[in-house]
C-alpha positions, 0 to 999 in steps of 0.5 A: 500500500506504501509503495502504491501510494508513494507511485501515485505521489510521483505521478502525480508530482511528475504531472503538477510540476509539469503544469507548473513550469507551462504555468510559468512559461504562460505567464512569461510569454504574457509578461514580455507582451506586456511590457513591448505594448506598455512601450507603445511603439515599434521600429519599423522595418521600412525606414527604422523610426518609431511606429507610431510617430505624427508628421505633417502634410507638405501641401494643401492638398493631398489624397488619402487612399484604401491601399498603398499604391495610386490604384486604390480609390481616393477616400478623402482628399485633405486641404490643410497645409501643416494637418498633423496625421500619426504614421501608424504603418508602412508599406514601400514608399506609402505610409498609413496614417490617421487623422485626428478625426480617426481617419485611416488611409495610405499617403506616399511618402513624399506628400509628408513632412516631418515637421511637427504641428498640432491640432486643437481638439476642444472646443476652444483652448486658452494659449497663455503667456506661461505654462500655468494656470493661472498664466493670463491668455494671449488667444482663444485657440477654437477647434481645427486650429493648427500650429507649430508645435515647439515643445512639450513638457508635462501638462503644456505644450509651447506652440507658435500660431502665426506670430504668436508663441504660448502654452497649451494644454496638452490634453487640448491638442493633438499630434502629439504622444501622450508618453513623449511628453 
């Protein structure tokens, strides 16, 4: 009876170590996931910068299209110099890119810059003298304004619109990475 027991213990510790270490290794295939999507980007392959990344449109109008090659139907069509899109993949020379909006489409690569711009995403947004709330204000910046985006640092972002320079919240723009800043 000993000795049946003690076989059926190394069995059944055989089989528990070996759900134990598919366990672990489960657990490490998710951690590892984890952390890469935690970065948010990648490296593209095609041109070896960070995926997702913003650039902007060089023209005042550029094509957006279903695929990456000019065979595929033309979806929109943007009128704004200077729109920040985000790059989110990349095809050859064609590059798929959103919009603020939500847009998605492929645009070649040589009608993008990469200048940074942004784009207010609130109704209206005050752009201050200082990065501070109690900064007075310069300007109303209304919806779909676009400026040149200087730098970011915490919650503010110091654009220039015209001949002005100011701060914004970040959290009123768009075209910038939430992280990077």
């Amino acid at each position: 009876m000993v000795v049946t027991s003690l076989k059926d213990f190394l069995t059944k510790f055989k089989l528990f170590s070996k759900v134990f270490v598919i366990a672990v290794l489960i657990n490490l295939f998710f951690i590892v996931n984890m952390l890469s999507a935690s970065s948010g980007s990648k490296i593209s392959k095609t041109t070896g910068l960070p995926l997702p990344r913003f650039v902007s449109l060089k023209s005042n109008k550029v094509n957006l299209r279903r695929g990456p090659s000019l065979d595929y139907k033309i979806d929109w069509v943007y009128k704004r110099k200077h729109l920040p899109l985000m790059i989110v993949s990349e095809f050859g020379h064609w590059r798929q890119v959103t919009d603020f909006e939500g847009y998605t489409g492929w645009i070649y690569k040589d009608l993008l810059s990469g200048s940074r711009y942004i784009i207010v995403n609130k109704k209206e947004t005050l752009l201050r003298n200082k990065a501070t709330f109690d900064s007075l204000g310069k300007a109303i910046l209304k919806r779909k304004v676009i400026a040149k985006l200087i730098d970011c640092e915490g919650l503010w972002c110091f654009i220039r619109i015209s001949n002005m320079r100011g701060y914004v919240l970040a959290e009123h723009i768009w075209g910038i990475s939430i992280d990077k800043r």
